[in-house]
C-alpha positions in Angstrom: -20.4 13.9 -7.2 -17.8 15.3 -4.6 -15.3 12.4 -3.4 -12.8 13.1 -0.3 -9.6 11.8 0.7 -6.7 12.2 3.2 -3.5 10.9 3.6 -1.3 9.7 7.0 1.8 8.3 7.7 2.5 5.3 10.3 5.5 5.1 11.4 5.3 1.3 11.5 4.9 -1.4 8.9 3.1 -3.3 11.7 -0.9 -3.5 10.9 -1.6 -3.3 14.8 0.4 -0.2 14.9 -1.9 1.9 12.4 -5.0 2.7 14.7 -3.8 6.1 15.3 -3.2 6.5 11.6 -6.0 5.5 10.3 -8.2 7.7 12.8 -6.6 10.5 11.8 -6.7 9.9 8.3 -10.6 9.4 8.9 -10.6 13.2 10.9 -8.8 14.9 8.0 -11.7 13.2 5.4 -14.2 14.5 7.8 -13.1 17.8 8.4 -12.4 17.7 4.1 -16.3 17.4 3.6 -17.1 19.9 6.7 -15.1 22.2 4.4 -16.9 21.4 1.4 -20.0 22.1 3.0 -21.5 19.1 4.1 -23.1 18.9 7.9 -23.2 15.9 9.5 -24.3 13.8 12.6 -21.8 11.6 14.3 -23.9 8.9 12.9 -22.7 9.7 9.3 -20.4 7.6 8.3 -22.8 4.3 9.5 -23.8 2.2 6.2 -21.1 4.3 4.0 -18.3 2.3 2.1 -14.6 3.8 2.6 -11.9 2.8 0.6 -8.3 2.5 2.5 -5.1 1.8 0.7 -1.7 1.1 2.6 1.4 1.3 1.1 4.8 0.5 2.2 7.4 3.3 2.6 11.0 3.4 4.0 10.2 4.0 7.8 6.4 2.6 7.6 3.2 3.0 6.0 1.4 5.8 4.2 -2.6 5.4 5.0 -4.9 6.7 2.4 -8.8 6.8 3.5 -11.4 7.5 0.3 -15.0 8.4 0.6 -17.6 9.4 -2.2 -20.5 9.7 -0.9 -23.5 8.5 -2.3 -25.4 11.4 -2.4 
């Protein structure tokens, strides 16, 4: 089973500041499984479970974004 992730950085260790972070994070996964050969909706991400881990670095946060689909 194929799994996809991508990384981001925030430049803020402020949660409300990550929006733009996590969106991109989400665009690189996308455009991961686009790559892989996958073809998708805009609907097809509803009802899946992502997995986001933050962690702390010197100027802010590194956003990681997992998805393995269950396909």
């Amino acid at each position: 089973m194929a799994s996809y992730s991508a990384l981001e950085k925030a430049s803020s260790k402020h949660p409300h500041d990550w929006g733009r972070a996590v969106a991109t994070a989400m665009t690189r996964l996308v455009e991961a499984a686009r790559l892989d050969g996958r073809t998708f909706e805009n609907e097809f991400l509803f009802g899946e479970e992502l997995q986001l881990c933050i962690e702390e670095d010197e100027n802010g946060a590194t956003i990681r974004l997992s998805w393995a689909p269950a396909d």
